[in-house]
C-alpha positions as CSV (number, residue, x, y, z in Angstrom):
1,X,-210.0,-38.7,232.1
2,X,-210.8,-40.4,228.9
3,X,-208.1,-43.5,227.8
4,X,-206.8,-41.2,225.1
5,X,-205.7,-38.5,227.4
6,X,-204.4,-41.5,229.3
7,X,-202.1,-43.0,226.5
8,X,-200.8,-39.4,225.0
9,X,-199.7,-38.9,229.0
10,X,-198.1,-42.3,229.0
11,X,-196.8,-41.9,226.0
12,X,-195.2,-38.5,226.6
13,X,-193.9,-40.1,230.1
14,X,-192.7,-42.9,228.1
15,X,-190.5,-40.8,225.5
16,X,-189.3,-38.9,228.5
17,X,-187.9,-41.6,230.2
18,X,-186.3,-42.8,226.7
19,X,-184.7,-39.0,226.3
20,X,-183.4,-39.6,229.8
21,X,-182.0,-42.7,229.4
22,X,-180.8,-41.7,225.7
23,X,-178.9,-38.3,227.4
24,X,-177.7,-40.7,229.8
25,X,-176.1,-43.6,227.6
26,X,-174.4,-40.8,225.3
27,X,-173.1,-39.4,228.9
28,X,-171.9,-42.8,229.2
29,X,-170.3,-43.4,225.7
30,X,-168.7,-40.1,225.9
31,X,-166.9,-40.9,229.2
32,X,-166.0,-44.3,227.8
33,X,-164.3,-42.4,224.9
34,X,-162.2,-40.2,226.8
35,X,-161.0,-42.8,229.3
36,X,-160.2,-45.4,226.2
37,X,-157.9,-42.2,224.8
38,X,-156.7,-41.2,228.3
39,X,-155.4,-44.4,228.9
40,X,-153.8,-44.7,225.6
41,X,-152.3,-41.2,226.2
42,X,-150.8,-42.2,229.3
43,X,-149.4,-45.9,228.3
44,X,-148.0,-44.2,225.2
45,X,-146.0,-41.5,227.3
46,X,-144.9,-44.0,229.7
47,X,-143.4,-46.3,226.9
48,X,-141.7,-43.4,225.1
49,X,-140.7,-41.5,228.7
50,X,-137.0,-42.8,228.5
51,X,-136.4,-41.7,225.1
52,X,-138.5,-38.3,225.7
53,X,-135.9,-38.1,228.8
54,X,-132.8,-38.2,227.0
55,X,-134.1,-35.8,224.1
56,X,-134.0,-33.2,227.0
57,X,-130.5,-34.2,228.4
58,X,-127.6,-32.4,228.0
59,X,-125.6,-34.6,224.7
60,X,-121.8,-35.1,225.4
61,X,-119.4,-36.5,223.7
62,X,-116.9,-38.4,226.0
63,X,-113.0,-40.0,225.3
64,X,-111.4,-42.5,227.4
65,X,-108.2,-41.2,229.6
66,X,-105.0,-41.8,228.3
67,X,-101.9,-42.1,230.3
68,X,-98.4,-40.2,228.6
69,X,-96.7,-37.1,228.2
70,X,-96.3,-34.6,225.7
71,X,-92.5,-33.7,226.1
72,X,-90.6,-36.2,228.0
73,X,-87.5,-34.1,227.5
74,X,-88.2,-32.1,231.1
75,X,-87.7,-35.5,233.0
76,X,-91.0,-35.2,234.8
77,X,-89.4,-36.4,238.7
78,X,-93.1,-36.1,240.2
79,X,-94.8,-39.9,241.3
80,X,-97.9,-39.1,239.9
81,X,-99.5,-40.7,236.5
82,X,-100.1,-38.1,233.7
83,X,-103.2,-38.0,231.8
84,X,-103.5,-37.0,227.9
85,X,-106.8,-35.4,227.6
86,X,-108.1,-33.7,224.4
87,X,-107.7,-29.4,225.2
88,X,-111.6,-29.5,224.2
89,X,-111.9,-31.4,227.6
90,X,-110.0,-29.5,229.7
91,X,-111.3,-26.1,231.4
92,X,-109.2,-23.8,232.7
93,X,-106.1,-21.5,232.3
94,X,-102.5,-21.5,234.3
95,X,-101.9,-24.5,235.9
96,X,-105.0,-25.5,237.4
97,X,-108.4,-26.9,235.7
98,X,-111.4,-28.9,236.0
99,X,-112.7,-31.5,233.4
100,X,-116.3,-33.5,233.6
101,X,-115.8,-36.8,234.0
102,X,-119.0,-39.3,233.4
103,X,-120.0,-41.7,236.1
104,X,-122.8,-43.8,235.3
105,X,-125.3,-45.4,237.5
106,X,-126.5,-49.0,237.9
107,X,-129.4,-48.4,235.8
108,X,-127.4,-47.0,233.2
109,X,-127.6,-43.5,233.0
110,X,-125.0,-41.0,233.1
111,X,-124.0,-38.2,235.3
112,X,-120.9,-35.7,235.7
113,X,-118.9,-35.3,238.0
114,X,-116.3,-31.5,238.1
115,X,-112.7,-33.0,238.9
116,X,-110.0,-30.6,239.4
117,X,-106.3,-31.7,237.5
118,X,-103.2,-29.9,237.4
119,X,-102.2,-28.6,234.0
120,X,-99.0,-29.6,233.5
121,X,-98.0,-29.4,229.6
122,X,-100.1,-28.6,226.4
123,X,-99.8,-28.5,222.5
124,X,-102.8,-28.2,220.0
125,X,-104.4,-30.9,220.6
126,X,-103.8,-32.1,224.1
127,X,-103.2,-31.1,227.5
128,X,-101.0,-32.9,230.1
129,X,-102.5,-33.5,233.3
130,X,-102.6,-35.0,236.5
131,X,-105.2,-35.6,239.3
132,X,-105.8,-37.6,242.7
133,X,-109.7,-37.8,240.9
134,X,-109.3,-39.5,237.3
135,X,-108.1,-42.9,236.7
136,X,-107.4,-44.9,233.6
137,X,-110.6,-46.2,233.0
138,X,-112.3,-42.8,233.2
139,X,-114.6,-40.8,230.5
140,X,-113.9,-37.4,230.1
141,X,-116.6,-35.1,228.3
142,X,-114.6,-33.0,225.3
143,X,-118.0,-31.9,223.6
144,X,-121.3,-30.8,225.3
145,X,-124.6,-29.1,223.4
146,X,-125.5,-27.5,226.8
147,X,-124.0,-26.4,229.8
148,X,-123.3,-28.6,232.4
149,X,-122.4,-28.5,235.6
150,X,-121.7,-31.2,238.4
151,X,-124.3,-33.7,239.1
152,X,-125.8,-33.1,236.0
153,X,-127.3,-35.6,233.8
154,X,-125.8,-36.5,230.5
155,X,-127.1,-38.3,227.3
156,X,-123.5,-40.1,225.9
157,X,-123.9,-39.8,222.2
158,X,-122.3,-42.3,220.2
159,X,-119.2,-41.8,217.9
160,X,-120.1,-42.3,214.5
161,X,-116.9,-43.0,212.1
């Protein structure tokens, strides 16, 4: 073998190994790429997971109970507190209903819970109830944009005047 044969095999064995290490390094770089916009991917959804979360949620709109009567004039004689709740709120027909009422968790979000009341008196706006189940610091939902059910999980949307 003459030295030229020598250094065109060399150097064909020599830009092999540079193809090689070239195919490998894009390889690399490619890899790098994806991982770099993986990651990115991921932290994004992870910030934005919450707010992705309550996009899905039921929205309600909730009102505080209110203790009274419509028409005192009937001398209610029963021990137990009336509620005013808005008719919106209240489902049911006869004397017996059920209304959502919100219970919210330690980490702040919201759930329903189905409480049965006994319909007592209504007019347009309101219904007259009472129940062993709601109290005066409890949220009753009046508007929903999806059905609900117990247990479910609720976004509260804000009132805006």
């Amino acid at each position: 073998m003459d030295t030229g044969t020598l250094i065109r095999r060399l150097s064909e064995l020599i830009r092999d190994r540079r193809e090689a290490f070239m195919k490998k390094d894009k390889l690399k770089s490619v890899v790098l790429k994806f991982s770099i916009v993986f990651f990115i991917v991921i932290a994004l959804l992870t910030y934005f997971s919450k707010t992705i979360n309550n996009m899905l949620l039921p929205k309600v709109k909730v009102v505080s109970v209110q203790t009274g009567v419509i028409d005192d004039t009937a001398g209610s004689n029963d021990m137990k507190t009336h509620y005013l709740l808005p008719v919106s709120s209240v489902d049911g027909a006869g004397n017996t209903g059920i209304v959502f009422v919100i219970n919210k968790t330690e980490n702040g979000d919201a759930t329903v819970e189905e409480v049965s009341v006994d319909i007592c008196n209504s007019d347009e706006l309101y219904c007259e109830v009472t129940s062993d189940s709601l109290f005066g610091d409890s949220q009753v939902v009046y508007k929903t944009t999806k059905s609900i059910e117990n247990g479910s999980s609720v976004y509260i949307e804000e009132e805006t005047v």
